[in-house]
C-alpha positions in Angstrom: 44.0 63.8 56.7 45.4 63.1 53.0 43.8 59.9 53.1 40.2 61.6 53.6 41.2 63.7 50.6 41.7 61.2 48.6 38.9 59.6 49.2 36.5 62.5 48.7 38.6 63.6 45.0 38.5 59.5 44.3 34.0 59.7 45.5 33.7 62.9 43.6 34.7 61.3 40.2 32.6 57.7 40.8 30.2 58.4 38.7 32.5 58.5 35.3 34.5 55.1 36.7 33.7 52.4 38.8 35.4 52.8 42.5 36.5 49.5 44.7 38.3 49.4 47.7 40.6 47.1 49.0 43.3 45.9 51.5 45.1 42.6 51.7 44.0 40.5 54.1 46.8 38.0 56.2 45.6 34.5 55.0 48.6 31.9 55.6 52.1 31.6 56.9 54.7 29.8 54.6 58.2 28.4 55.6 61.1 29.9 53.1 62.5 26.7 52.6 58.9 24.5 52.3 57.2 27.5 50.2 53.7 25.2 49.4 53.2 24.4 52.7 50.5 26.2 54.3 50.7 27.0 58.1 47.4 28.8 59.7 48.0 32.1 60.9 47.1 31.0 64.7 50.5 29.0 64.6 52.1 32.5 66.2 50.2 32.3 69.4 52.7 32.3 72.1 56.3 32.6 69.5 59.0 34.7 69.7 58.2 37.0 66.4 60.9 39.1 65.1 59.0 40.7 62.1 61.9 41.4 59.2 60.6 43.8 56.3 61.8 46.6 53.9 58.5 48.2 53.0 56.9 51.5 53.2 54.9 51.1 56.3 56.3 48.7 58.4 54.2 49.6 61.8 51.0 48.3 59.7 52.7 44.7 59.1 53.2 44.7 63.0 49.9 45.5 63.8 48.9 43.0 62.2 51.2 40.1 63.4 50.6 41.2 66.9 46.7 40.2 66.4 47.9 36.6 65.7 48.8 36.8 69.4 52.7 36.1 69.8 53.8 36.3 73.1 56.4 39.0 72.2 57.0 40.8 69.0 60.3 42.9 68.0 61.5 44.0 64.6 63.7 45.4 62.3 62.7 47.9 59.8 64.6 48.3 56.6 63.8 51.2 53.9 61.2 50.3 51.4 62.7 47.7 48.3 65.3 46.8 50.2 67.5 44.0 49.4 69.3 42.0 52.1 72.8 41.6 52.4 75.6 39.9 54.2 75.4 42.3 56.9 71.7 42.3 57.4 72.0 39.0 57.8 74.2 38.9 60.8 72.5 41.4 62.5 69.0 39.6 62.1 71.3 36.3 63.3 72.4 38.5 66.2 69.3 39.7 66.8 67.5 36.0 66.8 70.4 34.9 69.5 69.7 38.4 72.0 65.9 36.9 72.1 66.6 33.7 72.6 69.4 34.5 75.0 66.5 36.7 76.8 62.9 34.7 76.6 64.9 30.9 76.1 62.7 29.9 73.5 63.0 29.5 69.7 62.3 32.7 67.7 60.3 33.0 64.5 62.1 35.0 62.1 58.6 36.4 59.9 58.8 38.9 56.8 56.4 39.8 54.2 55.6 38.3 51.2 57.1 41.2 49.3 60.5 40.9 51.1 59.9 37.2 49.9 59.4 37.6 47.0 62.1 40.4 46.4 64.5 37.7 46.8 63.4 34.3 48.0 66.8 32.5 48.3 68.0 35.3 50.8 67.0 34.6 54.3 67.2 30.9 53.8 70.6 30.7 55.0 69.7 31.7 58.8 70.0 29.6 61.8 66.5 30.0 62.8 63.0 29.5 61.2 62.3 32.1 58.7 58.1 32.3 57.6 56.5 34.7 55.5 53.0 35.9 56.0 50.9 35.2 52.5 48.1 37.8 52.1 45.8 38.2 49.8 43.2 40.7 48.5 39.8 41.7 49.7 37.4 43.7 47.5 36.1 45.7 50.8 31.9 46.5 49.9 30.9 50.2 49.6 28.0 51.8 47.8 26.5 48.7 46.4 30.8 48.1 44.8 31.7 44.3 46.4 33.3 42.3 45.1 30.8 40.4 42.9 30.8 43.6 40.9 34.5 43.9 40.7 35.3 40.6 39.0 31.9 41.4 36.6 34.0 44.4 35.9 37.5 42.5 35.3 35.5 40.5 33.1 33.9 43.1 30.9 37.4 44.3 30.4 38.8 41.3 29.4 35.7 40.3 27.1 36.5 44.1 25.5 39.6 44.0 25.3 40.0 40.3 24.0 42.3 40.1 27.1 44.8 42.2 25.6 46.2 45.2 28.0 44.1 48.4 27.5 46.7 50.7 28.6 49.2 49.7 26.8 49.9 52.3 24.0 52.0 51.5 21.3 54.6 53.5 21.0 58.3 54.4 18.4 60.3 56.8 19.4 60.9 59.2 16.1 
């Protein structure tokens, strides 16, 4: 329902600013410890997932790891910017062992980018194979706004601007 409101308040102004939607789009799997390597997404078919994130809406990262097909899925949610410590790492280590223990197959141990990127040397020192799920953005198409439009747009800015940031206000404290 607040999302509807949103959008309506967000439609009503269009006309005075350009409007684009988006929403990041799942486009490879990386290995913590082999970061360039690119591993299609399909490589979860039939895995043992245990999805590992501390972001605001965690249900939406496992909705979308359980359409790469894994043959069984469990998690563990941790609040939003969350850094992982000692602890969290033994219970993810304990958890990894209870689904092997129960399904006798290796597990994939999968977070987000963001938890990545948070603090990449982290989850490298687990006993099992850690993989992070690379996304990137989509300019989604509505009312004639794709994303042909959008990067006209970015460009205008940058040709105004002279690439400088436009938002940035210079400013001394008295």
């Amino acid at each position: 329902m607040q999302l509807k409101a949103i959008r309506s308040a967000i439609e009503e102004n269009a006309a005075t600013c350009s409007v684009f939607y988006s929403r990041l789009v799942p486009s490879h799997i990386f290995e913590v410890k082999k970061p360039l390597r690119k591993i299609p997404l399909n490589v979860l078919n039939d895995k043992i997932v245990l999805c590992v994130s501390a972001i605001g809406c965690p249900d939406a990262f496992i909705h979308i790891v359980r359409e790469m097909g894994p043959l069984k899925i469990d998690r563990i949610d941790f609040s939003d910017h969350h850094f992982f410590n000692a602890h969290d790492l033994k219970i993810i280590q304990q958890t990894v062992r209870n689904l092997m223990d129960q399904h006798g197959k290796d597990v994939i141990i999968l977070i987000t980018e963001k938890d990545y990127d948070r603090d990449p040397e982290a989850l490298t020192t687990l006993d099992a194979k850690v993989w992070v799920l690379s996304s990137s953005l989509q300019i989604m198409p509505h009312k004639e706004q794709g994303e042909n439009e959008f990067m006209r747009k970015v460009k205008d800015i940058i040709t105004i601007t002279g690439g400088a940031n436009p938002y940035v206000v210079d400013w001394t404290p008295s």
